[in-house]
C-alpha positions in Angstrom: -15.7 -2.7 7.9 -12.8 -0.7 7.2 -14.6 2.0 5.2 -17.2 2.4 7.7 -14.9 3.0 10.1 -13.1 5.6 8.2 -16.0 7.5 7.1 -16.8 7.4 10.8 -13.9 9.2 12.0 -13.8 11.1 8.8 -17.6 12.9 9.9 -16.3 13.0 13.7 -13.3 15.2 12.8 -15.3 17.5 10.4 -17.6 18.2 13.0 -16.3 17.8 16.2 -12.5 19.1 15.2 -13.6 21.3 11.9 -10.3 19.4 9.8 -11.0 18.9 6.4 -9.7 15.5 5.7 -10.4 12.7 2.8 -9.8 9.0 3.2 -7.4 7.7 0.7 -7.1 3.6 -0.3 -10.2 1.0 -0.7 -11.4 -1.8 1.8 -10.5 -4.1 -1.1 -6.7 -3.0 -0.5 -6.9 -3.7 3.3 -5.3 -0.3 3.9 -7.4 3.0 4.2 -5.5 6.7 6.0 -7.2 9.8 6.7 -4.4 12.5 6.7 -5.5 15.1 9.2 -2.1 17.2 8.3 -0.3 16.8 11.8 -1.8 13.2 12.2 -2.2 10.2 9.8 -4.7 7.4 11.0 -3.9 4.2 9.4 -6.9 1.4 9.2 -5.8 -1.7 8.3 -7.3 -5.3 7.9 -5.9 -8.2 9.8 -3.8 -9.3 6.9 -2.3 -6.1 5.8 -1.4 -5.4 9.7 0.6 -8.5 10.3 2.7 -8.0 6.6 3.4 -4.1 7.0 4.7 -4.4 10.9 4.4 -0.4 11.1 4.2 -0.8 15.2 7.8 -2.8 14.8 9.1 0.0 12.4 7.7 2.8 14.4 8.5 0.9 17.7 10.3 3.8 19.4 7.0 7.1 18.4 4.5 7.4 21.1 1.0 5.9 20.3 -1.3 8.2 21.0 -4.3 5.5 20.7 -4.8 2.2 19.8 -7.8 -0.2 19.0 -7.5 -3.8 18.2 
């Protein structure tokens, strides 16, 4: 699931936004990013979001989306 939805929003921002970009981690991991350069979209499984905590350690940026 987690690959899917990064290659997903990987092909949306080739063609929609023209950014190169390249998904870095496995689904095995529970982690995947796609670093568009000014942006970094972090897909994680259930697992790996509870242990990291990055919405506690990044409690005071502004989210610009969310999906649970």
């Amino acid at each position: 699931m987690l690959q899917s939805l990064a290659n997903e929003v990987e092909k949306k921002v080739r063609t929609e936004m023209d950014i190169k970009t390249k998904a870095r981690g496995l689904p095995s991991s529970g982690w995947i990013t796609l670093d568009l350069s000014d942006i970094v979209i972090h897909f994680f499984s259930p697992d790996q979001r509870e242990y990291y905590r990055l919405e506690e350690l990044w409690n005071e940026g502004k989210v610009l989306l969310r999906m649970t």
